[in-house]
N, C-alpha and C positions, 0 to 999 in steps of 0.2 A: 025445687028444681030437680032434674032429670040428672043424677053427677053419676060419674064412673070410677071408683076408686081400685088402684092395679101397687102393690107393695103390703103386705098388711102382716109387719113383722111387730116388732116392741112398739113402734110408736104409729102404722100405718093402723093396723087395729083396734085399739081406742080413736083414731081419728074418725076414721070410718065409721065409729059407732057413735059416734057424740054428732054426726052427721044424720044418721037415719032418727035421732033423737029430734033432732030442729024437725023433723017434718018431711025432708027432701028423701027426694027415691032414688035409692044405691044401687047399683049394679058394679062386681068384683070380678077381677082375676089377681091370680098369685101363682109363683111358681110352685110353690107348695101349697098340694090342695088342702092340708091340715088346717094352715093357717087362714082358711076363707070360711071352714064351721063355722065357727063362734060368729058373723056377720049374714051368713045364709038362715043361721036361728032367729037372727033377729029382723028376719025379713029380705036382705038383701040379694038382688036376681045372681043369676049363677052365671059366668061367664067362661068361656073356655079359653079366650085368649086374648090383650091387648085392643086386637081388633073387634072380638067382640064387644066389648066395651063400650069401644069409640063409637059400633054401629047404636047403641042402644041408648049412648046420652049426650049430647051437643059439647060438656063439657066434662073431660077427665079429669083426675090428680093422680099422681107417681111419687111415692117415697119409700125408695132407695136405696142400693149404699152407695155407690159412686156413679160417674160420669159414663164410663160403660154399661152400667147398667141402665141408664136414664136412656141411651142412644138403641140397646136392645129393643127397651118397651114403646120408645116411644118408634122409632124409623127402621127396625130390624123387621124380619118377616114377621109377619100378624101381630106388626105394631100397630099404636096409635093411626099414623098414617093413614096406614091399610084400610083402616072403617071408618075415617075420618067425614064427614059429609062438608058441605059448606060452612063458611062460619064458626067450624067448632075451635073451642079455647081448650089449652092445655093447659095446666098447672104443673111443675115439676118442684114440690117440697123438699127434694133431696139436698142434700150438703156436697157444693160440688164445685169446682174451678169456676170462676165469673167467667174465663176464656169460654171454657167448655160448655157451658149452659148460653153463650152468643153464641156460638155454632152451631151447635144442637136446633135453638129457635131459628138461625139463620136456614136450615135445613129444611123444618118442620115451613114455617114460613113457603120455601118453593113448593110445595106441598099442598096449602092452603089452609096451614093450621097456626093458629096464633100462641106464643107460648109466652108465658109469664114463668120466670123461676119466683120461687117464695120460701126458700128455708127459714128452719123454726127453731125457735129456744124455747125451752122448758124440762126436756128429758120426759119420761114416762109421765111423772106426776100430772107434769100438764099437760101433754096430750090426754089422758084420762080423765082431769076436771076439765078440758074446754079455755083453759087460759095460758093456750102457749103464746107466744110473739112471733110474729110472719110478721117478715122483709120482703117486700116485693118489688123487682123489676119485671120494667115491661111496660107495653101500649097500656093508657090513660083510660081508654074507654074501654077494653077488656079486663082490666082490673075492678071496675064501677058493677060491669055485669057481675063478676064474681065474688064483689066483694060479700054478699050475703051467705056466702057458702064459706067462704072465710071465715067469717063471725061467728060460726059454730064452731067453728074450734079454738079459735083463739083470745084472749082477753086483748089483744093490740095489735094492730093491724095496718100497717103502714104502702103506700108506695114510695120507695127512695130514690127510683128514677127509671131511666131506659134499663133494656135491658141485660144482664148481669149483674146490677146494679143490686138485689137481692143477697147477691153470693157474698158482692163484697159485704155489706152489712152484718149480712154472718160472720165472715173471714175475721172482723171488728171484733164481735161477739164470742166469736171460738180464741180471741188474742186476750182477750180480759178475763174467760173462764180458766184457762187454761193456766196462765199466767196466777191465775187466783186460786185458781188448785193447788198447784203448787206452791204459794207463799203460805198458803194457810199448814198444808201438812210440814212445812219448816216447822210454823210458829209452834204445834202444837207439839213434834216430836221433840223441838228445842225444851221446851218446855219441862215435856218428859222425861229429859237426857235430864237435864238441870235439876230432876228429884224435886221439882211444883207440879202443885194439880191443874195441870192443862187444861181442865174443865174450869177451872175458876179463872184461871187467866183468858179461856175463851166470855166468860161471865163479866169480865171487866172489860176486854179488848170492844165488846160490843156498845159501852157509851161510849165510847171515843170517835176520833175519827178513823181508827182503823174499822170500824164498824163496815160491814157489805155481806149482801146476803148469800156470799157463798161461807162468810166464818159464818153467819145464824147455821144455816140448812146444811151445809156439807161437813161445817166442824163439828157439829151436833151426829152427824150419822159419824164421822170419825172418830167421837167420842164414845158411841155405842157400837162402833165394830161394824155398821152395818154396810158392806160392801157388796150386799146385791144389786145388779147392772140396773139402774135409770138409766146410764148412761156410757155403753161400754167402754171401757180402755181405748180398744184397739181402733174405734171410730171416732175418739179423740187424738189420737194420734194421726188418722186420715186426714181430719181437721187441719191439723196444726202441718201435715205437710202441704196441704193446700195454701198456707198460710207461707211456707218457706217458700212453697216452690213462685209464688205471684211475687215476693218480697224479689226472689231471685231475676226474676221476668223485667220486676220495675227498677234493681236496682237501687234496694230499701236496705239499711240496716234495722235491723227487727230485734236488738242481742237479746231483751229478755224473753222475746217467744222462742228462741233460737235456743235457749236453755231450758224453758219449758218442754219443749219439741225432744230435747234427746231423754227428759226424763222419761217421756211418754212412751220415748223408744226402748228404754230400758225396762219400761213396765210390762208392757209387752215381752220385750226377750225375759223376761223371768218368769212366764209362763201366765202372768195375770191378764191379759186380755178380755178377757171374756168376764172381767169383776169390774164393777162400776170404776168410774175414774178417781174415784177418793182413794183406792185402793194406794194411790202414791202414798200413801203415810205407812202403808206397808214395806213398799220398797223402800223409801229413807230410812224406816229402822231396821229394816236388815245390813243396810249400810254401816249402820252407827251401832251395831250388836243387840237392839233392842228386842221391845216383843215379838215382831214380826220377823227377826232372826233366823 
């Protein structure tokens, strides 16, 4: 297929290419033209803006960092929109308010453009192998058409309902990672505080039922210090206010994302941002005098 791919940062960039990999022919823009090399090497046409894009493939994708930036690329000057012809489907991958992604479509929509949100889980790794998980809302039979394009990047591939319906799915998904980030760098710092090898106690914790694959993969890079961004801090922390702010919207008590959420705030004001989100086992031992002190 003809796709147009417009974001191509940590995870739009392997997505993009695990794309021109199936076969399908890419055409990019990005605001930074750095980031568009590495996909112009591997064949991908050269776009100068949004709209160029739209003019050269029926159907795009946008990933993002937030809901302003989704409304830029897609309905701002020489957006989506602008080159949009008949029939063309959007995708919008980003991580964003269910509100804001109904509007955004509701917009696009007076326009003639159909949009599906579809936020993803996996962090870099899986955007790079092809097995992240996309949530999708949105029309039934514009999901059908793209679901093939889909399937190259993702190992599971769902529609959850109308539209926003995506977001929330995520919102779900950013309340159990986050939540489990944070219990896991407890368990291990507790550990540590307690003068036991945290690595054994993660080695036992994993036949039990505390067993989940963020103590496998995230307590394992915790364990070896490795806090380079899959997954930034500070875009977890975006997460989780999305997460506060819909809770607040719906009139939800949320308490343990609500506690998750200010650690993420604190990880952030300590200057970590920009380190993956394991890095919270940093911040709690600086808390408690430890390593990361």
């Amino acid at each position: 297929m003809e796709v147009g791919f417009i974001g191509l940062g940590l995870m739009g960039r392997p997505m993009a290419l695990n794309l021109i990999k199936a076969g399908h022919t890419v055409h990019v823009w990005s605001r930074r033209r750095a980031s568009m090399q590495p996909l112009l090497e591997a064949g991908a046409g050269d776009c100068a803006s949004a709209a160029e894009v739209a003019r050269r493939a029926p159907l795009t994708i946008s990933m993002v960092a937030d809901a302003p930036d989704v409304e830029q690329v897609t309905l701002g000057p020489d957006g989506v929109a602008d080159g949009a012809g008949a029939g063309h489907i959007h995708v919008d991958m980003s991580t964003i308010a269910p509100a804001a992604a109904q509007k955004i479509a509701g917009a696009l929509a007076g326009r003639g453009v159909t949009m599906l949100d579809a936020p993803v889980s996996g962090g870099e790794v899986g955007a790079i192998a092809g097995k992240l998980t996309i949530m999708v809302g949105g029309d039934a039979a514009a999901f059908d058409k793209v679901r093939p394009v889909l399937e190259a990047m993702g190992q599971s591939v769902t529609l959850i309902g109308a539209s926003g319906a995506g977001q929330v799915a995520k919102a779900c998904n950013q309340i159990l990672t986050g939540v489990g980030v944070a219990a896991v760098a407890e368990a291990l710092n507790f550990a540590t505080q307690s003068g036991v090898d945290a690595a054994k106690v993660r080695e036992a914790l994993l036949g039990g039922f505390a067993y989940s694959r963020i103590l496998e993969n995230h307590g394992q890079r915790m364990l070896d210090r490795n806090f380079k961004p899959g997954f930034k801090a500070w875009m977890h922390q975006k997460d989780m206010r999305i997460v506060m702010e819909e809770a607040h919207r719906l009139g939800l008590a949320l308490p343990a994302s609500a506690a998750a959420t200010q650690m993420f705030n604190a990880l952030v004001g300590s200057g970590m941002g920009e380190e993956d989100s394991i890095a919270m086992l940093k911040l709690l031992e600086r808390m408690s005098g430890g390593e990361g002190a």
